[in-house]
N, CA and C atoms as an extended XYZ file, in Angstrom:
198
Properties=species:S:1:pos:R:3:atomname:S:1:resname:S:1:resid:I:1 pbc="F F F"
N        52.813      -29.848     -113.034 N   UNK     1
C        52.596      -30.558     -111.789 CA  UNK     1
C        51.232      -31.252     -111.851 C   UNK     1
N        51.310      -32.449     -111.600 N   UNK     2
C        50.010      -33.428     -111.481 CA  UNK     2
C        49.229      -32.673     -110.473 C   UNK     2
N        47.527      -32.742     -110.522 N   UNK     3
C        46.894      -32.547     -109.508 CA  UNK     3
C        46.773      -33.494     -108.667 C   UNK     3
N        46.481      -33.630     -107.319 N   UNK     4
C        46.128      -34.208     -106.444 CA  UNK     4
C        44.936      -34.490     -106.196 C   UNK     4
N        44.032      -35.648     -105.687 N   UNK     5
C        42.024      -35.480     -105.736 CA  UNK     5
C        42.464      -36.567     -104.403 C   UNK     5
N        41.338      -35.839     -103.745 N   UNK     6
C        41.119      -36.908     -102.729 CA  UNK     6
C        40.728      -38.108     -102.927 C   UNK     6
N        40.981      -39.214     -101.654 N   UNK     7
C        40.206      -40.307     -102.151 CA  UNK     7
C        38.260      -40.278     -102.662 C   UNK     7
N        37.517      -39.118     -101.844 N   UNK     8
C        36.199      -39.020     -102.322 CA  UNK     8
C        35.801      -38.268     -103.635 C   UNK     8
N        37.038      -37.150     -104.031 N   UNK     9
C        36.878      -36.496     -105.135 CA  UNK     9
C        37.511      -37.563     -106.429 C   UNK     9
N        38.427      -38.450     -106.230 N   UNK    10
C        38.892      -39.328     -107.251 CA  UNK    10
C        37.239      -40.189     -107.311 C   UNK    10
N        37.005      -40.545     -106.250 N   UNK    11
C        35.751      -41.259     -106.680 CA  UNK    11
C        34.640      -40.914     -107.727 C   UNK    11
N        34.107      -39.474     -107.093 N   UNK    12
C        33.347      -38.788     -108.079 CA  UNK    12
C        33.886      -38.353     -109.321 C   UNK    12
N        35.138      -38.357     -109.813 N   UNK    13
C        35.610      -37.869     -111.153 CA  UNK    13
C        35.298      -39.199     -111.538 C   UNK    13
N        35.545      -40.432     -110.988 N   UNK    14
C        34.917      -42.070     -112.107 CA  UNK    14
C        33.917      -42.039     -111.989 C   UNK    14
N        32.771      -41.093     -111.719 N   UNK    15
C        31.482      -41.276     -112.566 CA  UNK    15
C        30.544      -41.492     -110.960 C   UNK    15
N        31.430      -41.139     -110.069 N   UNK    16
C        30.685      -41.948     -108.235 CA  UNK    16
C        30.547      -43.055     -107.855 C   UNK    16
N        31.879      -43.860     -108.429 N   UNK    17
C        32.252      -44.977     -108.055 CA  UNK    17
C        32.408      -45.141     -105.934 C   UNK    17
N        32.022      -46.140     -105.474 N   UNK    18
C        32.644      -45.856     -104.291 CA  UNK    18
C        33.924      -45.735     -103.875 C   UNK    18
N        33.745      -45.253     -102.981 N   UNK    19
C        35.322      -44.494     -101.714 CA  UNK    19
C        35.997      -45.692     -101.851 C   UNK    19
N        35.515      -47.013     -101.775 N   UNK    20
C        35.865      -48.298     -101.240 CA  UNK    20
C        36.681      -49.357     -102.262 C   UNK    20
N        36.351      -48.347     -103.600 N   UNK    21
C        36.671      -49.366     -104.840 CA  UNK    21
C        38.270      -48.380     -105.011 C   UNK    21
N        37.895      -47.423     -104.856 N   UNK    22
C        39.414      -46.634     -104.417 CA  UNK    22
C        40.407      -46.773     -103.889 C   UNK    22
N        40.311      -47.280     -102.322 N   UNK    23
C        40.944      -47.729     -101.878 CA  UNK    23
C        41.373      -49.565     -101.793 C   UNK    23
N        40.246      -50.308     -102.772 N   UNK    24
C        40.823      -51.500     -102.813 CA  UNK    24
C        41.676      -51.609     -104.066 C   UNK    24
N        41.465      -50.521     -105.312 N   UNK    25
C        42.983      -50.308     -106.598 CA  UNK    25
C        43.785      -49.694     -105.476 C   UNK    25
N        44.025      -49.103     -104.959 N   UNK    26
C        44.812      -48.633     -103.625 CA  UNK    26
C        46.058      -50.003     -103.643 C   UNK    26
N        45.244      -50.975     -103.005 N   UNK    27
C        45.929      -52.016     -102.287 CA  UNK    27
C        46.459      -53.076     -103.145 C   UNK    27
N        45.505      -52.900     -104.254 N   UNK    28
C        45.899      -54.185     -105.472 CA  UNK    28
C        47.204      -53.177     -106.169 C   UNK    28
N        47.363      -51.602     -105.990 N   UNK    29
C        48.671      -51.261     -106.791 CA  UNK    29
C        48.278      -50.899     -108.321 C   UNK    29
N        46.859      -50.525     -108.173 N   UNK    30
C        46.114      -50.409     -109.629 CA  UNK    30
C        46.436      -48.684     -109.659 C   UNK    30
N        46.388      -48.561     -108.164 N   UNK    31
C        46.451      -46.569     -108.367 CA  UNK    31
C        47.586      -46.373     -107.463 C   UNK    31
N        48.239      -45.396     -107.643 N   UNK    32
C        49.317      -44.738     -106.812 CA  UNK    32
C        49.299      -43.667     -105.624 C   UNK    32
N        49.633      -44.699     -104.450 N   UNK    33
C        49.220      -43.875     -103.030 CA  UNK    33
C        50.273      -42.695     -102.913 C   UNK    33
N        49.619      -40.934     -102.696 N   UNK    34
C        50.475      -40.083     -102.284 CA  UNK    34
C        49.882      -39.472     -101.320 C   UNK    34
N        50.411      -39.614      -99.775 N   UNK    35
C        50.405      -39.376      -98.841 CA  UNK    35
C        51.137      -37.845      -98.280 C   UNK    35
N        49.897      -37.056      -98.154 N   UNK    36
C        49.810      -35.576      -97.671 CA  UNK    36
C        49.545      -35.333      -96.395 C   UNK    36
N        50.226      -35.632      -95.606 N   UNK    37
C        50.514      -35.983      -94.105 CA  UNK    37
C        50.282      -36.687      -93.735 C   UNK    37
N        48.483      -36.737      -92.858 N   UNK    38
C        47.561      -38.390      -93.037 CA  UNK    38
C        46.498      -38.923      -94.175 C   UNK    38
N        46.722      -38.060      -95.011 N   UNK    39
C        45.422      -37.831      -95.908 CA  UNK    39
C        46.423      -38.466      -97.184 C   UNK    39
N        45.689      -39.760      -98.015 N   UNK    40
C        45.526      -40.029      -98.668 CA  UNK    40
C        45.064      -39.379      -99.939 C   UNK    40
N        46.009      -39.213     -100.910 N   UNK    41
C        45.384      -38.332     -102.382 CA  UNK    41
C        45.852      -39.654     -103.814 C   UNK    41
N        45.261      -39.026     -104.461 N   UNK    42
C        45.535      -39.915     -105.716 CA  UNK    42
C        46.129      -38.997     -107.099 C   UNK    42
N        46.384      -39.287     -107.826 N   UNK    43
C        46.853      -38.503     -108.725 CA  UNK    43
C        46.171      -38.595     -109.957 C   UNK    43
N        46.255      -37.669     -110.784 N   UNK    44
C        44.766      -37.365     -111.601 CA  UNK    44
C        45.333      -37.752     -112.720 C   UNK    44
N        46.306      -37.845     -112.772 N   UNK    45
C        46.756      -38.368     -114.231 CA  UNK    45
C        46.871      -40.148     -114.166 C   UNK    45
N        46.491      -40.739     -112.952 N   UNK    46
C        46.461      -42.256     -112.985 CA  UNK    46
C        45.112      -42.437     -112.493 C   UNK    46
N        44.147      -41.739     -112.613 N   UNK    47
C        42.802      -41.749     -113.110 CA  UNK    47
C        42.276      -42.073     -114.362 C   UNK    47
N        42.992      -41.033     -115.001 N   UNK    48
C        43.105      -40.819     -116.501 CA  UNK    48
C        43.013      -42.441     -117.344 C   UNK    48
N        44.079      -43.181     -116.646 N   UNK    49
C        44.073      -44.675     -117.184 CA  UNK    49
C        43.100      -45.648     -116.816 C   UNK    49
N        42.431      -44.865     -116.008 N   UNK    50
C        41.562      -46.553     -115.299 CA  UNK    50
C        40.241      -46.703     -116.366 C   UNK    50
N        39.775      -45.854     -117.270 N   UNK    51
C        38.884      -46.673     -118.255 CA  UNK    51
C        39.450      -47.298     -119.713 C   UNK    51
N        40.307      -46.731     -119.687 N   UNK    52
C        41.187      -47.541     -120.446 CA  UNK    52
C        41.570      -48.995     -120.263 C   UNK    52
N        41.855      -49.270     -118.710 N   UNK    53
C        42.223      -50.350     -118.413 CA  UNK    53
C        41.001      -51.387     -118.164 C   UNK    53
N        39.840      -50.789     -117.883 N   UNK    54
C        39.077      -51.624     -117.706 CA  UNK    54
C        38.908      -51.127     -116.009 C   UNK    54
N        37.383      -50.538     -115.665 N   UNK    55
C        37.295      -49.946     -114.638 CA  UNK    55
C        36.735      -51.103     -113.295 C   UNK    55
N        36.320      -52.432     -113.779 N   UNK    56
C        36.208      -52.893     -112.826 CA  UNK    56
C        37.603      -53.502     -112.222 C   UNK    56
N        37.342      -54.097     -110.339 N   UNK    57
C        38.172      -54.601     -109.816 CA  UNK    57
C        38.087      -56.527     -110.305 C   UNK    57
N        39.350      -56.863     -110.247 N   UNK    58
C        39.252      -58.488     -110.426 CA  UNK    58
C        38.348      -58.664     -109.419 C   UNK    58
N        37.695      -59.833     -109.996 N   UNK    59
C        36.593      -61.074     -109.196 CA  UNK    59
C        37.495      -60.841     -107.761 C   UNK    59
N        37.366      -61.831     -106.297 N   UNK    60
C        38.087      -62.549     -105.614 CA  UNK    60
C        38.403      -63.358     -106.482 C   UNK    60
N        39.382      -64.325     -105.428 N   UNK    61
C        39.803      -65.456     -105.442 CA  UNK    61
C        38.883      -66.627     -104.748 C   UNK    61
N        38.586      -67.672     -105.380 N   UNK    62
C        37.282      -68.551     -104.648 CA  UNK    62
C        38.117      -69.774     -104.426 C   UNK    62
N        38.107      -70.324     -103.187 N   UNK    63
C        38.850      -70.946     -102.683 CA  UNK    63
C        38.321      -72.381     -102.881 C   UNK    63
N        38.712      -72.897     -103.250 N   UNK    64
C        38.712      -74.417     -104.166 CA  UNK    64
C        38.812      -75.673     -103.125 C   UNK    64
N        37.712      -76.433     -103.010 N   UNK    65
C        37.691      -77.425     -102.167 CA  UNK    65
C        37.856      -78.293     -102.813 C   UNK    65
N        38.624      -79.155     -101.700 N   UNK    66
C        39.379      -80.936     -102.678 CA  UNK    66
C        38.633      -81.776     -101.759 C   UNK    66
């Protein structure tokens, strides 16, 4: 069985990345949301991949004037 880490304990296992960079792989679909009633957890084995993949988030998008 995978462990579960909170969103602040997933943070501190990447080294004390912020809460915030967590929840924006959250939204981009970089990490996999598992929902423990209202509480948000992450799974420790799709931790495991994020320096592999390259731990920063993409740039934005910069919106291009014509």
């Amino acid at each position: 069985m995978d462990e579960l880490l909170s969103v602040k304990a997933a943070a501190a296992r990447l080294g004390g990345i912020s809460k915030w960079t967590i929840y924006a792989w959250l939204s981009q679909g970089r990490l996999t949301r598992v929902k423990v009633g209202a509480r948000t957890m992450v799974r420790a084995s799709d931790l495991a991949r994020i320096p592999q993949e390259g731990a920063k988030s993409p740039a934005p998008r910069r919106h291009e004037w014509q």
